[in-house]
N, C-alpha and C positions, 0 to 999 in steps of 0.2 A: 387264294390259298397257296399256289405253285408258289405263286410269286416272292412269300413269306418264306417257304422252303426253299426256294432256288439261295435267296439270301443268308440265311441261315448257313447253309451247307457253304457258302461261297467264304462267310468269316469265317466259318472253322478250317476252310483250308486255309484262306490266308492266314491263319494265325499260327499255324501249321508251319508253311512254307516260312514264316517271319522267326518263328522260333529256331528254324531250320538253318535259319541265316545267320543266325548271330551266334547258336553254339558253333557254326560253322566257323566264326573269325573268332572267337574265343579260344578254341585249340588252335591257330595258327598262331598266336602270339604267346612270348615266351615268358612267361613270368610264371614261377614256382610257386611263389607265392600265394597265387589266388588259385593255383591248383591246389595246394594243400588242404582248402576251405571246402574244396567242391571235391575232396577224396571220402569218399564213405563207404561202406559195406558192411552185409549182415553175415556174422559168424555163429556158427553153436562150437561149444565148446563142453569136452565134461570136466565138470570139477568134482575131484574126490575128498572128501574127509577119511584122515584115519582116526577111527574108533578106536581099535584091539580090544573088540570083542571077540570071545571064538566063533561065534558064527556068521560074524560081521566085523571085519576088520578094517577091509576100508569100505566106503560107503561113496558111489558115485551118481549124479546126475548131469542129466545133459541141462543147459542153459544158452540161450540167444542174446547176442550182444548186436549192438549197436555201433561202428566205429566212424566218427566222424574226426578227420586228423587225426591228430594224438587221443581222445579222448574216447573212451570206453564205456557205455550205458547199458546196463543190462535189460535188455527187453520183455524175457520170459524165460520161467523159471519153471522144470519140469516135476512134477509132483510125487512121480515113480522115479525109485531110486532101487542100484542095484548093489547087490552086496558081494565084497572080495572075499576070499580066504585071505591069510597073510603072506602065502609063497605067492600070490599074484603078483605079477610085474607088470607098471604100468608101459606100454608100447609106445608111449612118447617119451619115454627115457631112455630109450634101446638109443 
């Protein structure tokens, strides 16, 4: 039974240390290209509708995106939405 476990534990680092390796010469080499493939991150963002209604005029929710390269996937979408008067100013347009 050790003996199963000692093995066990032994692939997982070697696979460890092997993954370790090759993202390691992956960033030494200079091609933009195949980094732009491997550029991703998750953002929330809010986006607002304007209504003009009086007691809801614009109407915001938060939302999570996805960006891999150029390309944009919306991953979740928040259910509670808040509501602006119309003097509100959005602070990403300052």
């Amino acid at each position: 039974m050790r003996k199963i476990i000692f093995v066990i534990l032994a692939l997982i680092i070697l696979t460890f240390l092997i993954a370790l390796l090759i993202s390691g010469t992956n960033n030494d080499t200079n091609r933009p290209e195949q980094t732009a493939v491997a550029d991703f991150s998750i953002e929330t963002k809010a986006i607002c509708e304007e209504l003009k209604e009086p007691d809801c005029y614009f109407k915001c929710h938060d939302e999570v995106f996805l960006k891999i390269g150029n390309s944009e996937t919306s991953l979740y979408k928040m259910k509670e939405y808040v509501c602006h008067r119309q003097d509100w100013v959005d602070p990403r347009k300052i």
